[in-house]
DSSP file (Angstrom, degrees, kcal/mol; ACC not computed):
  #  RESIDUE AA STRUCTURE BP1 BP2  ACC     N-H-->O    O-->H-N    N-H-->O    O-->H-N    TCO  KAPPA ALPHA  PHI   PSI    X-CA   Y-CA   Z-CA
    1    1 A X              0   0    0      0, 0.0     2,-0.2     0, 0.0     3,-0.0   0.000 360.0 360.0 360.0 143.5    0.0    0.0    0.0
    2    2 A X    >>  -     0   0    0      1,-0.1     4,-1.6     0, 0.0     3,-0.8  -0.577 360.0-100.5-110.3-177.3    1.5    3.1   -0.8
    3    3 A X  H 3> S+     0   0    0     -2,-0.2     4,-1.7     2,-0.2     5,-0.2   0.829 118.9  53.9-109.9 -56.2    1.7    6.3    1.3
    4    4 A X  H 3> S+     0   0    0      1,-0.3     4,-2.0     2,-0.2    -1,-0.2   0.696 101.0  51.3 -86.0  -4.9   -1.1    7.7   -0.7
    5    5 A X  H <> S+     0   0    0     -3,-0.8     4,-1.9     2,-0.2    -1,-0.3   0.750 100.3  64.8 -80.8 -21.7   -3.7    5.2   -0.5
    6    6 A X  H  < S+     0   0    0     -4,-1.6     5,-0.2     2,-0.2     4,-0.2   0.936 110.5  42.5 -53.7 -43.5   -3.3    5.1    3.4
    7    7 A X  H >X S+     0   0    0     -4,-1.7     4,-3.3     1,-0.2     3,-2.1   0.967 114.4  49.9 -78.6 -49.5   -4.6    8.6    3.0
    8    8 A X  H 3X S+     0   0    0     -4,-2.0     4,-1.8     1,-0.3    -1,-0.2   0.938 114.7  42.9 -24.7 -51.3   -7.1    7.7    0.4
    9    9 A X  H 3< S+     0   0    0     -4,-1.9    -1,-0.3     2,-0.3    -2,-0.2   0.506 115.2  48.0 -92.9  -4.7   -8.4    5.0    2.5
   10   10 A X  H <> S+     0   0    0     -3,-2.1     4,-2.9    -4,-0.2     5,-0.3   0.648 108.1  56.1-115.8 -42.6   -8.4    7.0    5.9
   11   11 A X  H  X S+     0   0    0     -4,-3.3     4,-0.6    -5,-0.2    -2,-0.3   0.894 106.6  50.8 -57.7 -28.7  -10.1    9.9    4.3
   12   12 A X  H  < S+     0   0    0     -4,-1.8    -1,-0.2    -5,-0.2    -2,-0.2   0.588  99.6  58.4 -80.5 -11.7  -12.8    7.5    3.3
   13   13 A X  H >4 S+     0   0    0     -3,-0.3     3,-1.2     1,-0.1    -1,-0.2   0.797 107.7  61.5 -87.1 -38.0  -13.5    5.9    6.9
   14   14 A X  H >< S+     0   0    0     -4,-2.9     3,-0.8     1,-0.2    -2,-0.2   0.895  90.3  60.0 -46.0 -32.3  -14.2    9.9    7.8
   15   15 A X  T 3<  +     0   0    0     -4,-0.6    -1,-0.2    -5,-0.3     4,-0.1   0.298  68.5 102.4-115.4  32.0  -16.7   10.6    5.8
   16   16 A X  T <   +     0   0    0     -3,-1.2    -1,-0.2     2,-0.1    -2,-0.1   0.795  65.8  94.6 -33.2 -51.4  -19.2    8.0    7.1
   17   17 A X  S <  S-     0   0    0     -3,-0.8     2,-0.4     1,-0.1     3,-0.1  -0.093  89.7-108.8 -41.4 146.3  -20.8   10.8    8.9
   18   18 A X     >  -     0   0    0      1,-0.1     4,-3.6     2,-0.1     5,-0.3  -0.639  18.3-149.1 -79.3 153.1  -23.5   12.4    7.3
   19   19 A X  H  > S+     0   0    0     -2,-0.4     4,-4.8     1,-0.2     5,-0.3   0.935 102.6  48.3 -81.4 -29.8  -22.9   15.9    6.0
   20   20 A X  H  > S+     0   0    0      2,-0.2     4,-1.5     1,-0.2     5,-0.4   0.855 118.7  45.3 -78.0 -27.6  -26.4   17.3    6.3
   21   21 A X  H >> S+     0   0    0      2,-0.2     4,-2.7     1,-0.2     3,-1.1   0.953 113.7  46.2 -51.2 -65.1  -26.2   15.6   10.3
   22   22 A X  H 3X S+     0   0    0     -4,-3.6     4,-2.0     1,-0.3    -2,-0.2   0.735 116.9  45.0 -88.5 -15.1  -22.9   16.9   11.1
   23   23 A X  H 3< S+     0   0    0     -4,-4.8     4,-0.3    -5,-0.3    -1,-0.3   0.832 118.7  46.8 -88.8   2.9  -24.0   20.9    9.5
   24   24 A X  H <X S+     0   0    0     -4,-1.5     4,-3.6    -3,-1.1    -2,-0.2   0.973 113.4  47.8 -67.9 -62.4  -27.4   20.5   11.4
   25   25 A X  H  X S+     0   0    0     -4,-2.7     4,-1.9    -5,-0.4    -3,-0.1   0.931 116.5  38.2 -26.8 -75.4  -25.6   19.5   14.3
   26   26 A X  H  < S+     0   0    0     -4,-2.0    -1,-0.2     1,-0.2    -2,-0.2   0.780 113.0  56.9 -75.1  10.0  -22.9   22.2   14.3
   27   27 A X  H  4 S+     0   0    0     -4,-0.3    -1,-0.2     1,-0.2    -2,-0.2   0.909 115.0  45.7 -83.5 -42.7  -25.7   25.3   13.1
   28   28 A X  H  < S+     0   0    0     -4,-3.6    -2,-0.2    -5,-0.2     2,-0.2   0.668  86.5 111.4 -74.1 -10.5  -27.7   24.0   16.5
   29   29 A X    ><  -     0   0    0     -4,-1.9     3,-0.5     1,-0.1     0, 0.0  -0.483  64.3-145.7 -75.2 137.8  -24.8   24.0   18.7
   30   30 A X  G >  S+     0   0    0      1,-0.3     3,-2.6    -2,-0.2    -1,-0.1   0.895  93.5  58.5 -99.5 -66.6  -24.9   26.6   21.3
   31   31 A X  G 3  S+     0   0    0      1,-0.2    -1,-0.3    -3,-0.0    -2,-0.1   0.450 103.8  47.9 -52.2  -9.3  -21.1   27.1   21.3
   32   32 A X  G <  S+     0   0    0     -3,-0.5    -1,-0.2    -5,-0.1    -2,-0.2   0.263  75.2 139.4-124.9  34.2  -20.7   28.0   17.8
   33   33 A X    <   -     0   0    0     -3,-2.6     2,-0.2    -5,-0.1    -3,-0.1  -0.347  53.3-123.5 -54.5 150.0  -23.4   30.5   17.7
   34   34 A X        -     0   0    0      0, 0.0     2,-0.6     0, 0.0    -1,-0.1  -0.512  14.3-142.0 -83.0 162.4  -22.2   33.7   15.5
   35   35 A X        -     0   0    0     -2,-0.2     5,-0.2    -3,-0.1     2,-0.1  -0.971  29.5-104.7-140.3 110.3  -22.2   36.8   17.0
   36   36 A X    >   -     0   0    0     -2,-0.6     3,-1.6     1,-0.1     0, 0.0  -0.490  14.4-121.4 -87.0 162.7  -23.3   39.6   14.7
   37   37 A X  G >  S+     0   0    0      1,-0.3     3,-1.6     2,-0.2    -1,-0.1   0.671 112.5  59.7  -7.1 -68.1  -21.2   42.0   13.2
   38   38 A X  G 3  S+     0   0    0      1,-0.3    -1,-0.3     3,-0.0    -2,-0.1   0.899 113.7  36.0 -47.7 -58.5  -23.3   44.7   14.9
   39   39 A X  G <  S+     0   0    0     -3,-1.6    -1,-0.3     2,-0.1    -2,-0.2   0.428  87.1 123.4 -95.3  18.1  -22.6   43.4   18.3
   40   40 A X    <   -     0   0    0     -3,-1.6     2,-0.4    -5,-0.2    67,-0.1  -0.568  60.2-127.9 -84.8 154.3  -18.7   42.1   18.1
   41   41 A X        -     0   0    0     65,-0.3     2,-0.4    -2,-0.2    67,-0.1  -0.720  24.2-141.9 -90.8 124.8  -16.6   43.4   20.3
   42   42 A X        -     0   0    0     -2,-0.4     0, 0.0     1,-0.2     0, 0.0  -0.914  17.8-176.1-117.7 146.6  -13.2   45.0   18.5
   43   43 A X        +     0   0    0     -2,-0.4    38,-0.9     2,-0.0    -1,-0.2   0.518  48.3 101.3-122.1 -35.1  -10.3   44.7   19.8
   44   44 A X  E     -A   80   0A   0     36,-0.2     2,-0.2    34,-0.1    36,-0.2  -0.451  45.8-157.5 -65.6 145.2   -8.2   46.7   17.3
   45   45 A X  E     -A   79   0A   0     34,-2.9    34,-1.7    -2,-0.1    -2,-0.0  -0.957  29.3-107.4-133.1 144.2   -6.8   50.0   17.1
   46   46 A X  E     -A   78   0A   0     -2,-0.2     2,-0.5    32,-0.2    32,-0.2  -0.160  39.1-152.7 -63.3 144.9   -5.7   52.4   14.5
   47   47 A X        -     0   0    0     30,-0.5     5,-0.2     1,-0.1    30,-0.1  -0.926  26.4 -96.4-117.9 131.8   -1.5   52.5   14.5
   48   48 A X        -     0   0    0     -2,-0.5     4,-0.5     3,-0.1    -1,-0.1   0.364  34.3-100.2 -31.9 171.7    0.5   55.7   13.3
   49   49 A X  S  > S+     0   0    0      2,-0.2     4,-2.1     3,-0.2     5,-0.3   0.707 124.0  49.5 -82.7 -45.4    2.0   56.3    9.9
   50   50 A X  H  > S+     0   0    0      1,-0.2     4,-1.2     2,-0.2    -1,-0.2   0.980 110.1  48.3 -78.1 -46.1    5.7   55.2   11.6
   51   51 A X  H  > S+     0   0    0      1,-0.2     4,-1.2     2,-0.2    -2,-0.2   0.804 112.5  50.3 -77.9 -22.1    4.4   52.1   13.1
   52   52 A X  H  > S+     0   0    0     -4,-0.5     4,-1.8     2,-0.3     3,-0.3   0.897 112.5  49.6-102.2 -46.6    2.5   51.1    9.4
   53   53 A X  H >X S+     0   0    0     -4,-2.1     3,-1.9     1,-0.2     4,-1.8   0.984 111.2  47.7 -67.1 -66.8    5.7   51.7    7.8
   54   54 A X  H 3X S+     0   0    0     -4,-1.2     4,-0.6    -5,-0.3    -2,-0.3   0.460 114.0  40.7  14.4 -68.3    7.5   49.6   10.1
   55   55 A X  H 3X S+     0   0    0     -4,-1.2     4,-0.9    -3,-0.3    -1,-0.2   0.617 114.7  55.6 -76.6 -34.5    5.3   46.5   10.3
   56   56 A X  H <X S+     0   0    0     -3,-1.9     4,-3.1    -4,-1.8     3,-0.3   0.993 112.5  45.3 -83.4 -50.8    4.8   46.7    6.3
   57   57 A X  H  X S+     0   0    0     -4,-1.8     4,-1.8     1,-0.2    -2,-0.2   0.854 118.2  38.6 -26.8 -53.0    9.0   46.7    5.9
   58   58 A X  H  < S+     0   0    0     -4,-0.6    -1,-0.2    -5,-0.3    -2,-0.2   0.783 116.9  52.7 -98.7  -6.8    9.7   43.9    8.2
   59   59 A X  H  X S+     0   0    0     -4,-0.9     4,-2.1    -3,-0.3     3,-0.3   0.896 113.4  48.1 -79.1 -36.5    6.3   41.8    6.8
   60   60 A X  H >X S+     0   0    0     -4,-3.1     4,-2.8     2,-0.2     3,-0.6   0.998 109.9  49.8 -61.7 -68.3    7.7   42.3    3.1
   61   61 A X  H 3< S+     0   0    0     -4,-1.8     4,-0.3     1,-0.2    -1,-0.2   0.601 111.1  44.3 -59.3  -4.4   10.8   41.3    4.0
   62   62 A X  H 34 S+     0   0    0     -3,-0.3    -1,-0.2    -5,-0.2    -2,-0.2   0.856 122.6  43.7 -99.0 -47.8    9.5   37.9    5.8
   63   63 A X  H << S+     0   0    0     -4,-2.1    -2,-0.2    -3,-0.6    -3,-0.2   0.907 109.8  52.0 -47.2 -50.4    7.1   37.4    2.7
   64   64 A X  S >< S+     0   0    0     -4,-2.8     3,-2.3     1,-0.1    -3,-0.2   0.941  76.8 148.9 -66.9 -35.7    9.6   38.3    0.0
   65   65 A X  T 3  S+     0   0    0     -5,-0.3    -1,-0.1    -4,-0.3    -2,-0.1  -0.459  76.7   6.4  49.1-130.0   12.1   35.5    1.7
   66   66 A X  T 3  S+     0   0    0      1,-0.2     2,-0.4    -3,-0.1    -1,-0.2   0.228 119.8  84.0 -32.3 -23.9   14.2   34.3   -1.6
   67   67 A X    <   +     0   0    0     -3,-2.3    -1,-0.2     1,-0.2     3,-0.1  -0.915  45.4 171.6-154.7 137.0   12.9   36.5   -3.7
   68   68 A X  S    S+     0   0    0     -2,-0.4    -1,-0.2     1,-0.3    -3,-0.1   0.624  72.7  57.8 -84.1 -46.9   13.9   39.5   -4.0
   69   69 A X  S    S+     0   0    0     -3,-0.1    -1,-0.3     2,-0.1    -5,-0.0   0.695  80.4 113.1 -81.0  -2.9   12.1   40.8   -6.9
   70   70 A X        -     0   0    0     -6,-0.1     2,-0.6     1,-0.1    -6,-0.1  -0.157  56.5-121.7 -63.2 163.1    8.5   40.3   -5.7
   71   71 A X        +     0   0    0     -7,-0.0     2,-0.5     2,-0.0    -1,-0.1  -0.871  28.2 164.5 -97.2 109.6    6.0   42.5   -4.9
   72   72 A X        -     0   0    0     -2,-0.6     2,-0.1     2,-0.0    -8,-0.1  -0.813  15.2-165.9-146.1 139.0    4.1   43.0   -2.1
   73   73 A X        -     0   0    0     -2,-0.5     2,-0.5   -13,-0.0    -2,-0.0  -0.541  22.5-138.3 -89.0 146.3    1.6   46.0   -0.7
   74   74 A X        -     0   0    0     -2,-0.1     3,-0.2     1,-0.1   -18,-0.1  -0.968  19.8-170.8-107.2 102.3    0.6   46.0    3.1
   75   75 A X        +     0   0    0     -2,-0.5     2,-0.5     1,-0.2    -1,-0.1   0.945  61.8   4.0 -77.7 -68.0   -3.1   46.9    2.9
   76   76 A X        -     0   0    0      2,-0.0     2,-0.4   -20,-0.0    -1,-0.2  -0.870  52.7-171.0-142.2 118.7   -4.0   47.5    6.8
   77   77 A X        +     0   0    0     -2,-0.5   -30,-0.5    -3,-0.2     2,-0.2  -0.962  18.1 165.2-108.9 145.4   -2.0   47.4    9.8
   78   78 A X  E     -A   46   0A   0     -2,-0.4     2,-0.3   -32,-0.2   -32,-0.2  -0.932  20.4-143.6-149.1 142.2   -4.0   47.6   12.9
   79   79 A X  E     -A   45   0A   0    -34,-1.7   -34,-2.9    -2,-0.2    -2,-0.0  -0.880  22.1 -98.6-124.5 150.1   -2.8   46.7   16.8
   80   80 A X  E     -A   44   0A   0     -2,-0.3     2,-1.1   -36,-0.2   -36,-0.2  -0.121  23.2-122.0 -67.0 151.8   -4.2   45.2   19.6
   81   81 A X    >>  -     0   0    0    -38,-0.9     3,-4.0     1,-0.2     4,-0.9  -0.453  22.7-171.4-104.0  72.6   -5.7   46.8   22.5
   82   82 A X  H 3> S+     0   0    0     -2,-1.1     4,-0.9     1,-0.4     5,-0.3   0.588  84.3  53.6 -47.1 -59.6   -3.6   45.4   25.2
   83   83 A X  H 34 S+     0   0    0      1,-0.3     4,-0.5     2,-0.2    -1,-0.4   0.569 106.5  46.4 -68.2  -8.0   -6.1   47.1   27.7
   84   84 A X  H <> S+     0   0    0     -3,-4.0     4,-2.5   -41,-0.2    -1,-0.3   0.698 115.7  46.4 -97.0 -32.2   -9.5   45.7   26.4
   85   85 A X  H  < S+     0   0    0     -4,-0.9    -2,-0.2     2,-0.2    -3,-0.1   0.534 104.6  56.4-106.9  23.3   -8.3   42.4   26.2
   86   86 A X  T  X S+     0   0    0     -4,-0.9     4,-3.1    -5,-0.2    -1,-0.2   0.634 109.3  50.0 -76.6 -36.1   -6.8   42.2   29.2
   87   87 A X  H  > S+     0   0    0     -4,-0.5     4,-2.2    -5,-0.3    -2,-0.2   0.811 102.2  60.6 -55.5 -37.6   -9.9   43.1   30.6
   88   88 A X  H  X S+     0   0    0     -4,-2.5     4,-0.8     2,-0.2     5,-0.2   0.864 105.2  49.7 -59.7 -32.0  -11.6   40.5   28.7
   89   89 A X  H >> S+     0   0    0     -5,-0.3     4,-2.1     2,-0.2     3,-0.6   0.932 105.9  49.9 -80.0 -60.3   -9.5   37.8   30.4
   90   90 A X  H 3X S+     0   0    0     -4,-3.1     4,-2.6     1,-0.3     5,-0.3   0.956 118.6  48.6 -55.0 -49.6  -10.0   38.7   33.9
   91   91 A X  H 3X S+     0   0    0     -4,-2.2     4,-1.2     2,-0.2    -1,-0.3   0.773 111.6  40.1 -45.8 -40.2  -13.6   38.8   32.8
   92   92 A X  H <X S+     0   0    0     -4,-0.8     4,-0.8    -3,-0.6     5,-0.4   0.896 118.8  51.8 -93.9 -58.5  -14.1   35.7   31.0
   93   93 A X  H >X S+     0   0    0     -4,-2.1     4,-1.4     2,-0.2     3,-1.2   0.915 109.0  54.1 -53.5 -55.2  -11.8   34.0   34.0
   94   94 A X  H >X S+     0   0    0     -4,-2.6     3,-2.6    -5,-0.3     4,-0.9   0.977 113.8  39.9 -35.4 -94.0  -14.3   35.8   36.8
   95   95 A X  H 3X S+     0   0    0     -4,-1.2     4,-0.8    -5,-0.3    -1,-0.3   0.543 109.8  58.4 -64.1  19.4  -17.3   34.2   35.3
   96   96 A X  H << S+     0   0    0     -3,-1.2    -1,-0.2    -4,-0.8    -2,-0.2   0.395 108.7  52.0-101.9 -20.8  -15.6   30.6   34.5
   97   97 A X  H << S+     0   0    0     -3,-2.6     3,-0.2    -4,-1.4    -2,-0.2   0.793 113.1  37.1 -80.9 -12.9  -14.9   30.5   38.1
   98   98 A X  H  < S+     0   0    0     -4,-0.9     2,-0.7     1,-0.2    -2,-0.1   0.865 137.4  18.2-113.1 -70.4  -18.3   31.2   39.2
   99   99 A X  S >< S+     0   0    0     -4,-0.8     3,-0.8     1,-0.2    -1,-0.2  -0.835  71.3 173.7-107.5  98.1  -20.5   28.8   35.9
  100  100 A X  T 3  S+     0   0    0     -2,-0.7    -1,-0.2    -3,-0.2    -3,-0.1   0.916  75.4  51.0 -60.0 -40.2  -17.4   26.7   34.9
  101  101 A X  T 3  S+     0   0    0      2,-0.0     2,-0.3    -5,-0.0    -1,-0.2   0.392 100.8 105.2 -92.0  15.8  -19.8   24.3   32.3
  102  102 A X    <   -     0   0    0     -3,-0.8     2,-0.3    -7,-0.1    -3,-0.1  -0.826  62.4-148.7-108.0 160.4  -21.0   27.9   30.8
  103  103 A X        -     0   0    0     -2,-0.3     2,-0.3     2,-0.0    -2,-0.0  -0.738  19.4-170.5-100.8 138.0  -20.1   29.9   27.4
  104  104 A X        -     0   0    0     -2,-0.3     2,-0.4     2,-0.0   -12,-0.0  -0.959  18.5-149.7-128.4 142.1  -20.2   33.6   27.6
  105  105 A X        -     0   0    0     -2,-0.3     2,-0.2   -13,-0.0    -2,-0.0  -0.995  16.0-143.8-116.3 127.6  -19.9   36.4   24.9
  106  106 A X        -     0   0    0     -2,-0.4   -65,-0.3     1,-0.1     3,-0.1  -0.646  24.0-179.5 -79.6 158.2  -18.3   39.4   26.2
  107  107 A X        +     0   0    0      1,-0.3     2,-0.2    -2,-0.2    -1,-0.1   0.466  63.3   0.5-147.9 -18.6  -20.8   42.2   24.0
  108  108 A X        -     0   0    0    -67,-0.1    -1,-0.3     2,-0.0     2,-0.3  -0.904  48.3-154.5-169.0 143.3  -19.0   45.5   25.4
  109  109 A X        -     0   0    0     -2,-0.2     2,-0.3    -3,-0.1   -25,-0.0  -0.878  19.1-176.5-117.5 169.3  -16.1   47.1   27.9
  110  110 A X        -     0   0    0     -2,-0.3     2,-0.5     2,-0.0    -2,-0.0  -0.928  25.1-130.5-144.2 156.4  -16.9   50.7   29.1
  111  111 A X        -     0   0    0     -2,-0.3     2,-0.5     2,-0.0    -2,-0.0  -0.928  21.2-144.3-110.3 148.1  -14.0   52.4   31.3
  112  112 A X              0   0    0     -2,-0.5    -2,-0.0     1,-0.1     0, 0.0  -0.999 360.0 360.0-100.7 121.3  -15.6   53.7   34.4
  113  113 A X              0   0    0     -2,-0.5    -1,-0.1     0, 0.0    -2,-0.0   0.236 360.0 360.0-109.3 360.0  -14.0   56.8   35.5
């Protein structure tokens, strides 16, 4: 048996399942509800004109690797907002201690002053 019929043959013992089961299954699942648009929480922040150049320089040069002559444009750099999603953690950690077997979506942070 050669190396690629083991894969043949393992991929075909997978797909026993039915497909229409297993998307019923995950569309009803409580954990992989989608969260709309309108109420996710973003965690990104716009980054200066030095920082853009910066990140697009040393990401072309990790893309270009071997070669030299390619092209590539850095479309949007955006950085994380160390302070909301630290918050997010202490939050989500707070209420896993309290309902351990529950799922939470955090939906807003507000700073209280």
């Amino acid at each position: 048996m050669s190396l690629f019929g083991w894969f043949q043959k393992k991929e075909n013992r997978q797909q026993t399942t039915n497909p229409v089961e297993a998307a019923y299954e995950q569309k009803n699942d409580p954990d992989r509800s989608e969260i709309s648009e309108a109420n996710r929480l973003v965690f990104l922040v716009p980054v200066s004109e030095e920082e853009k150049e910066l990140v697009s320089v040393i990401a072309s040069g990790i893309a270009a690797g071997d070669h030299p002559d390619s092209k590539i444009r850095v479309k949007n750099v955006m950085a994380v907002d160390a302070e909301k999603e630290i918050v997010a953690v202490i939050a989500a950690a707070l209420a896993a201690e309290d309902y351990p077997n529950s799922h939470f979506h955090l939906k807003s942070i507000k700073r209280i002053n």
